[in-house]
N, CA, C and O atoms as CSV, one atom per row, in Angstrom:
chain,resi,resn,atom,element,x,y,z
A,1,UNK,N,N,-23.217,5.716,1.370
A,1,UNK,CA,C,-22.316,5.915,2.479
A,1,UNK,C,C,-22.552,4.842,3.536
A,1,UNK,O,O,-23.672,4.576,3.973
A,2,UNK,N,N,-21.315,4.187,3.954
A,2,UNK,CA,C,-21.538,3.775,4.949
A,2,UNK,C,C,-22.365,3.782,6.361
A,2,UNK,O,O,-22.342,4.897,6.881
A,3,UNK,N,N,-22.865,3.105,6.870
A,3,UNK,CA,C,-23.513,3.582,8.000
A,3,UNK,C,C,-23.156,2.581,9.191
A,3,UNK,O,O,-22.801,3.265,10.151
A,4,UNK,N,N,-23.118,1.274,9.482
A,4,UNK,CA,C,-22.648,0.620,9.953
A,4,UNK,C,C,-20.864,-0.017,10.205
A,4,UNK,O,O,-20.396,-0.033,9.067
A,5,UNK,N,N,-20.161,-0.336,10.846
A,5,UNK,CA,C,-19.017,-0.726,11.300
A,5,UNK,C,C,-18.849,-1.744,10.057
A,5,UNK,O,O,-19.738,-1.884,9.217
A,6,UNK,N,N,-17.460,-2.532,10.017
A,6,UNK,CA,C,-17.249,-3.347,8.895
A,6,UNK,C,C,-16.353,-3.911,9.397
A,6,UNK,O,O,-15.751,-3.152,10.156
A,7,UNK,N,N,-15.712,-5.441,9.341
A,7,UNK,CA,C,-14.800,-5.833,9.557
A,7,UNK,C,C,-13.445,-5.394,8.584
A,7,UNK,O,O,-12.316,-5.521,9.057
A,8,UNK,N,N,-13.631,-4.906,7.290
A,8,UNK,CA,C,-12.658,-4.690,6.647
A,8,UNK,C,C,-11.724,-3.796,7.491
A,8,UNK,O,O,-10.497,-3.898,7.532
A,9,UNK,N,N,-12.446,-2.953,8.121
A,9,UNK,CA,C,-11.040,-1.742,8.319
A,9,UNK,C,C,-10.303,-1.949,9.404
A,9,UNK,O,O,-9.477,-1.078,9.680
A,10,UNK,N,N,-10.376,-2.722,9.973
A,10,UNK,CA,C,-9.820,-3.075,11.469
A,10,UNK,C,C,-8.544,-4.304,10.706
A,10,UNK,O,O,-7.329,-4.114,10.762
A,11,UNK,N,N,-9.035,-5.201,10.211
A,11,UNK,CA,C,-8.502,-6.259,9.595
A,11,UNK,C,C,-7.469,-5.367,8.163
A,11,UNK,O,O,-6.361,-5.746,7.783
A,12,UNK,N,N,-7.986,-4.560,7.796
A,12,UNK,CA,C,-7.374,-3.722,6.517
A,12,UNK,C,C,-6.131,-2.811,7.175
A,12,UNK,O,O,-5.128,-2.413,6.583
A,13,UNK,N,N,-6.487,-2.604,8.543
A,13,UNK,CA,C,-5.085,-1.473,9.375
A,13,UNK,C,C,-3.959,-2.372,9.903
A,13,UNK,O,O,-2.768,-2.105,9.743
A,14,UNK,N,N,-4.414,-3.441,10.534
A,14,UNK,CA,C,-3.767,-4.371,10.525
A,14,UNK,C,C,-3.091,-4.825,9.213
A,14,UNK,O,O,-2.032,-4.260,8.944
A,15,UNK,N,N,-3.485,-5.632,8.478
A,15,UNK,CA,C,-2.736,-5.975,7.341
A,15,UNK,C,C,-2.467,-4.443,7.101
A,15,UNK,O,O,-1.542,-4.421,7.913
A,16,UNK,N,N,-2.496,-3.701,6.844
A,16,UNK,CA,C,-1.338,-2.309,6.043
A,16,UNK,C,C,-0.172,-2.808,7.097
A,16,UNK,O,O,0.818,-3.398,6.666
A,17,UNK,N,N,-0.385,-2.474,8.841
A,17,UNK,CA,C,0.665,-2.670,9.348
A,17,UNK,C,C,1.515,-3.172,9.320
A,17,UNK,O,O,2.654,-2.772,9.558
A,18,UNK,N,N,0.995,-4.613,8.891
A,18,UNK,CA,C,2.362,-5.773,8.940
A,18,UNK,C,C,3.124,-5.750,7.487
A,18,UNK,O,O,4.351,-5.838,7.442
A,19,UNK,N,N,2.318,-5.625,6.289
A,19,UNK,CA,C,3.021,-5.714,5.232
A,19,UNK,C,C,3.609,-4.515,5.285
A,19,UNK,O,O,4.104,-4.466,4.159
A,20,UNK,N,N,4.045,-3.001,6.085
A,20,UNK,CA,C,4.658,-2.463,5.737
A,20,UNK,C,C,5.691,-2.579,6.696
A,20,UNK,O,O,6.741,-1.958,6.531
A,21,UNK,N,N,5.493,-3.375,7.777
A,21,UNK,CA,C,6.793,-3.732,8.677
A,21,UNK,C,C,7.405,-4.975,7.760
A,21,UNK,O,O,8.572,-4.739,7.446
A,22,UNK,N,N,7.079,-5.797,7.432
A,22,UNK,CA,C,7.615,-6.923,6.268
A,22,UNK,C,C,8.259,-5.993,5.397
A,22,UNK,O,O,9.392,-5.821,5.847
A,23,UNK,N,N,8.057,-5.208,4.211
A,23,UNK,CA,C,8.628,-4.121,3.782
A,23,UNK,C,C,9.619,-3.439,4.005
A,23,UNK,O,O,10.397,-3.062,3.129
A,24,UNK,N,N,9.751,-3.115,5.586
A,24,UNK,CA,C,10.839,-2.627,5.890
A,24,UNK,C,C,12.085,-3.468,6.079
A,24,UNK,O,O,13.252,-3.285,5.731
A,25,UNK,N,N,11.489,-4.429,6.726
A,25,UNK,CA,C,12.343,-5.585,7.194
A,25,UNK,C,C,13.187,-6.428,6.099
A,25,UNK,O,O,14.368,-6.703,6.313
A,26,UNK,N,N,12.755,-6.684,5.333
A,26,UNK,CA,C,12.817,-7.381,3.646
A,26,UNK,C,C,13.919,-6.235,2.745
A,26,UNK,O,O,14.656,-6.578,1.821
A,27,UNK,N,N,13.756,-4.520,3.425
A,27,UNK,CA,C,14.641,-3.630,2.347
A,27,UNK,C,C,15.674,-3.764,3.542
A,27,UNK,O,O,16.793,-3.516,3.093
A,28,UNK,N,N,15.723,-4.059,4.877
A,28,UNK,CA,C,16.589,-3.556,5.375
A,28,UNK,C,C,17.957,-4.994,5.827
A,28,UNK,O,O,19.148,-5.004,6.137
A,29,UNK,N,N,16.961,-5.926,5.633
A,29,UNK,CA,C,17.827,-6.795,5.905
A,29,UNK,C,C,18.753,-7.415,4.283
A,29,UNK,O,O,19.918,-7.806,4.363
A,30,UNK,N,N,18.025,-7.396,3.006
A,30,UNK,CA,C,18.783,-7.248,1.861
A,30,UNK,C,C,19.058,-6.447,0.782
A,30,UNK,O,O,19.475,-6.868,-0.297
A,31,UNK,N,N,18.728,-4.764,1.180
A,31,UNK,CA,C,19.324,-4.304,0.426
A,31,UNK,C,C,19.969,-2.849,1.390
A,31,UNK,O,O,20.220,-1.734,0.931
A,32,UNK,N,N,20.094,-3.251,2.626
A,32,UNK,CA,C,21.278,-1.916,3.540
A,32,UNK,C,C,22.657,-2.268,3.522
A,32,UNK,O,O,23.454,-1.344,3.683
A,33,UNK,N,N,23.078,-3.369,3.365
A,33,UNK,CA,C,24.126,-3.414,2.891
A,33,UNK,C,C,24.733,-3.075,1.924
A,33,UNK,O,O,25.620,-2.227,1.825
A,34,UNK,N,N,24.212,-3.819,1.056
A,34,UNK,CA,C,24.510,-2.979,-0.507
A,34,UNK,C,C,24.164,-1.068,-0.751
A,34,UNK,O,O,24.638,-0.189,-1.472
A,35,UNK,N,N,23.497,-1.114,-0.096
A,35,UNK,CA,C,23.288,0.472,-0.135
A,35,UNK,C,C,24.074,1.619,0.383
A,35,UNK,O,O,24.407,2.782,0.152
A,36,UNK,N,N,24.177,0.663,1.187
A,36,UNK,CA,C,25.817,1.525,2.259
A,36,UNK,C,C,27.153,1.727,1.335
A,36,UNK,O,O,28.047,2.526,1.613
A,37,UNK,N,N,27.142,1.040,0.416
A,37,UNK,CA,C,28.347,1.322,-0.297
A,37,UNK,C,C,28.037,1.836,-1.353
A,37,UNK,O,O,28.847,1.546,-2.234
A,38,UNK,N,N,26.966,2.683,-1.793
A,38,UNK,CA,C,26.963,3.708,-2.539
A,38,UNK,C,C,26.943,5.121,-1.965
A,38,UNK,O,O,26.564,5.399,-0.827
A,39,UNK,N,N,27.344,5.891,-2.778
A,39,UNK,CA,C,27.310,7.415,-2.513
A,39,UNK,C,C,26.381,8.305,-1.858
A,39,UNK,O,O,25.670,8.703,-2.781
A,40,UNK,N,N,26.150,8.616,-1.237
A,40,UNK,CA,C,25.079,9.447,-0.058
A,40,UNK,C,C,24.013,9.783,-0.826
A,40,UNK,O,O,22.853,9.414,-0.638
A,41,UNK,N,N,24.506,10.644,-1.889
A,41,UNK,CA,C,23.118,11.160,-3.284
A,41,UNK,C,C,22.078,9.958,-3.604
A,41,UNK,O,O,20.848,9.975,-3.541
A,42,UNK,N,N,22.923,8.955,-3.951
A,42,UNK,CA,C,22.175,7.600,-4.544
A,42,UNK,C,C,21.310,6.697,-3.846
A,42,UNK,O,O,20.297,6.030,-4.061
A,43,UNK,N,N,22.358,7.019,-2.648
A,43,UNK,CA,C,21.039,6.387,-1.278
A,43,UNK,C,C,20.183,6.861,-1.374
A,43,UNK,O,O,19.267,6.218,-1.886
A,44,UNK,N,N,19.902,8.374,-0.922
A,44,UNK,CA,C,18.732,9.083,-1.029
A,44,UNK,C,C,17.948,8.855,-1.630
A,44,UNK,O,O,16.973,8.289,-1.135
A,45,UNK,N,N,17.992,9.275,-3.388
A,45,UNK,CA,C,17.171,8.661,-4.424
A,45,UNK,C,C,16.943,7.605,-4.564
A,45,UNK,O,O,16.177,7.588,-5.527
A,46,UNK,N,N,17.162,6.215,-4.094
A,46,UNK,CA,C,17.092,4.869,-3.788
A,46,UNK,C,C,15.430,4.998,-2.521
A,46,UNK,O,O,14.207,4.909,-2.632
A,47,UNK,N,N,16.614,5.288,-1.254
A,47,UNK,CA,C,15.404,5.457,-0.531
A,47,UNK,C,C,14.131,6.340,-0.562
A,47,UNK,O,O,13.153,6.253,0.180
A,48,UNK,N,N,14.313,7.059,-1.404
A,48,UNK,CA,C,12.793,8.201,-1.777
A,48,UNK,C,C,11.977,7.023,-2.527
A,48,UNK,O,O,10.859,6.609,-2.221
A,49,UNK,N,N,12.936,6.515,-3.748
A,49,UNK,CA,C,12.132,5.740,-4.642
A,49,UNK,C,C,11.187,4.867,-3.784
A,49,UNK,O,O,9.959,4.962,-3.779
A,50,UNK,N,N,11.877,4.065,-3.112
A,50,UNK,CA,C,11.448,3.075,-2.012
A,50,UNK,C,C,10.943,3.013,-0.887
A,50,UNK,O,O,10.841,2.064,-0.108
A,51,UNK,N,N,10.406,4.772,-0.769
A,51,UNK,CA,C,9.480,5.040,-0.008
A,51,UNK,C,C,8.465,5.344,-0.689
A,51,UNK,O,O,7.680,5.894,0.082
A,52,UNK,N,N,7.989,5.286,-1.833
A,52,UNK,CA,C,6.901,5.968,-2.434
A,52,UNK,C,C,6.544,4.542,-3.390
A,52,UNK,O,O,5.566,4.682,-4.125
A,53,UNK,N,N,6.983,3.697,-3.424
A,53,UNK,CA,C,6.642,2.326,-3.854
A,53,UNK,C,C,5.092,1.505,-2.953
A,53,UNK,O,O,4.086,0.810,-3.104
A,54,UNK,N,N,5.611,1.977,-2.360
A,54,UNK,CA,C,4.515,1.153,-1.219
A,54,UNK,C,C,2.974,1.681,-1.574
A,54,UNK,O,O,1.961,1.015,-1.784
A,55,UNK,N,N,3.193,3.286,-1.561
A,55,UNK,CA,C,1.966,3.771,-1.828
A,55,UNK,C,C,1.502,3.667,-3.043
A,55,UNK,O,O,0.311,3.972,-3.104
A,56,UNK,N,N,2.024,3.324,-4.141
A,56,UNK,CA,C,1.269,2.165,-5.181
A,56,UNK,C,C,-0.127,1.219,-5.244
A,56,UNK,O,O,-1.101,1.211,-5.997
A,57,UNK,N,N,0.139,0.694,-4.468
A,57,UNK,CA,C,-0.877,-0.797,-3.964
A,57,UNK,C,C,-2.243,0.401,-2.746
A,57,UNK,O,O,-3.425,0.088,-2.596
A,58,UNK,N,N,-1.903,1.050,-2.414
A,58,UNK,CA,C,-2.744,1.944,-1.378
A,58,UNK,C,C,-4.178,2.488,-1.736
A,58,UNK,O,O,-5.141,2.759,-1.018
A,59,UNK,N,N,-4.073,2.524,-2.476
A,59,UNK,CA,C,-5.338,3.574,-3.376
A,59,UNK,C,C,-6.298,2.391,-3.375
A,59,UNK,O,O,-7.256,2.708,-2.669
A,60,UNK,N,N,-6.432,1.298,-3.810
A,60,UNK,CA,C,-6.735,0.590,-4.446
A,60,UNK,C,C,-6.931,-0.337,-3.118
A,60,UNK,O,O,-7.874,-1.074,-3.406
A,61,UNK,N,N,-6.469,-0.664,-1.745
A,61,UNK,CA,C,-6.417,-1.273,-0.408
A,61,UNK,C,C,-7.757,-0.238,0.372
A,61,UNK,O,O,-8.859,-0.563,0.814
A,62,UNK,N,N,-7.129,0.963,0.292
A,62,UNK,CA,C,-8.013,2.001,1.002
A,62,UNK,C,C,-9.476,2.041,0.486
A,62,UNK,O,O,-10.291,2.354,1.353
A,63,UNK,N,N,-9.996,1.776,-0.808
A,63,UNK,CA,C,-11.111,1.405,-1.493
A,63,UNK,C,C,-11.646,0.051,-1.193
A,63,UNK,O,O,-12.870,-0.084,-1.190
A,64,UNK,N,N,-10.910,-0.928,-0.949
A,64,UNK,CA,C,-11.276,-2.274,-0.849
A,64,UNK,C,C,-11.696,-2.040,0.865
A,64,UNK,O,O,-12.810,-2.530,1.054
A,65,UNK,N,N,-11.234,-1.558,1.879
A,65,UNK,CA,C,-11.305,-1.769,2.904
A,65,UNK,C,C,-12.848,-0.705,3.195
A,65,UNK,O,O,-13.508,-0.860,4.222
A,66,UNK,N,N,-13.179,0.184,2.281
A,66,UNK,CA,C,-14.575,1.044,2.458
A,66,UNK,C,C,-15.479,0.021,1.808
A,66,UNK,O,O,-16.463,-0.469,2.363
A,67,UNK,N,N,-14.988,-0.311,0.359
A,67,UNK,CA,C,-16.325,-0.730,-0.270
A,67,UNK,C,C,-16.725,-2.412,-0.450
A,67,UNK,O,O,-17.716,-3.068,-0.772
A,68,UNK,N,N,-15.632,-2.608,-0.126
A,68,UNK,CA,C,-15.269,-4.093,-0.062
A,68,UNK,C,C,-15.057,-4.636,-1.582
A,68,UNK,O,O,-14.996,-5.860,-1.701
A,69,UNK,N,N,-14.932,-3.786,-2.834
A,69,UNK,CA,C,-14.407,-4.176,-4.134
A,69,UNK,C,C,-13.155,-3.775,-4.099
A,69,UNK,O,O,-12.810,-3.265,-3.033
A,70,UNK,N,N,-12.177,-3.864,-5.135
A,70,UNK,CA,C,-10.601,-3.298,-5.508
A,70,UNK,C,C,-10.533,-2.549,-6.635
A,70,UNK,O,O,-9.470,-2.129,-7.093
A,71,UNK,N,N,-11.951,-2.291,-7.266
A,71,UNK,CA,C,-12.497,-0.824,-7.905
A,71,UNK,C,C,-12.838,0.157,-7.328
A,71,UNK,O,O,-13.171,-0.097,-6.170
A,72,UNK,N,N,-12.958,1.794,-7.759
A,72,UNK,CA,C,-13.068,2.473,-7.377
A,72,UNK,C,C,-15.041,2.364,-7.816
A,72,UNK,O,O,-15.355,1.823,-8.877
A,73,UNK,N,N,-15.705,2.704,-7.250
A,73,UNK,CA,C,-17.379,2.673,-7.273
A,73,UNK,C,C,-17.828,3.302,-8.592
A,73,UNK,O,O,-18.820,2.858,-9.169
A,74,UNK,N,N,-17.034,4.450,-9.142
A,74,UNK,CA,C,-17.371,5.131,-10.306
A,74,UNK,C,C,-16.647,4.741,-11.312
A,74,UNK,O,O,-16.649,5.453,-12.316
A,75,UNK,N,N,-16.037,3.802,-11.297
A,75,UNK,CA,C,-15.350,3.460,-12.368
A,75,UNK,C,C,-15.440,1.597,-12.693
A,75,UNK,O,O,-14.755,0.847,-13.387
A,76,UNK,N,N,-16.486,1.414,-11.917
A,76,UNK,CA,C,-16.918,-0.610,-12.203
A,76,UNK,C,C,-18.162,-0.224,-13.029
A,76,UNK,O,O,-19.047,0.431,-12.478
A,77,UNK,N,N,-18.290,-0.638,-14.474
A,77,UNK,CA,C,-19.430,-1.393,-14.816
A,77,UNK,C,C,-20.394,-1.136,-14.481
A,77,UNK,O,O,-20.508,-1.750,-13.421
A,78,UNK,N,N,-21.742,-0.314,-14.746
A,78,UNK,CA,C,-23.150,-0.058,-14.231
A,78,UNK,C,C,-23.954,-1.248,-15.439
A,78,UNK,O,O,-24.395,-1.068,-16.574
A,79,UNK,N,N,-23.875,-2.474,-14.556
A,79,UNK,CA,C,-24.782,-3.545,-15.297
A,79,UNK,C,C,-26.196,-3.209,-14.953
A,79,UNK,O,O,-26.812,-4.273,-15.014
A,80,UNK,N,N,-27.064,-2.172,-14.598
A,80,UNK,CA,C,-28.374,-2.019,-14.208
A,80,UNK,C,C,-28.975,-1.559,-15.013
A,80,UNK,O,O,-30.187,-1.739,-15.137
A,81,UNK,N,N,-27.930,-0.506,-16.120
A,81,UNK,CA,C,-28.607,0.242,-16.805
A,81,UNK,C,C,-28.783,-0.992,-18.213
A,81,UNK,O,O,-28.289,-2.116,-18.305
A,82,UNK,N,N,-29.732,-0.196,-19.237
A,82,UNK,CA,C,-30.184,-1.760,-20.087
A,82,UNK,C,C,-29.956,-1.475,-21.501
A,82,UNK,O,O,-30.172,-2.341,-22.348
């Protein structure tokens, strides 16, 4: 367990922030147009899809920013044992 402060997570909240304002910005500036001219239902399921995309990459950010790998701790390789 951690015991000391880390630069990852300060630097890790930040970067979440911006790449998910980029994200927004990137769906809204090329694909709200096109979206507007589908059917209300389809939007929806469009935008659900495309809200739950993001949290993909998360699991795997939120681990990197504790342990400083992009593995989960129980699941890298125990090279100690012989």
């Amino acid at each position: 367990m951690r015991e000391t402060p880390t630069w990852r997570i300060p630097i890790g909240i930040i970067g979440l922030f911006v790449a998910l304002m980029a994200y927004g910005v990137l769906i809204a500036v090329y694909l709200a147009d096109y979206l507007a001219t589908l059917p209300g239902w389809v939007q929806t399921v469009i935008y659900i899809i495309l809200g739950v995309i993001w949290l993909l990459p998360l699991g795997r950010f939120l681990i990197w920013m504790e342990t400083g790998s992009w593995s989960h701790p129980d699941k890298r390789e125990d090279t100690t044992q012989a």
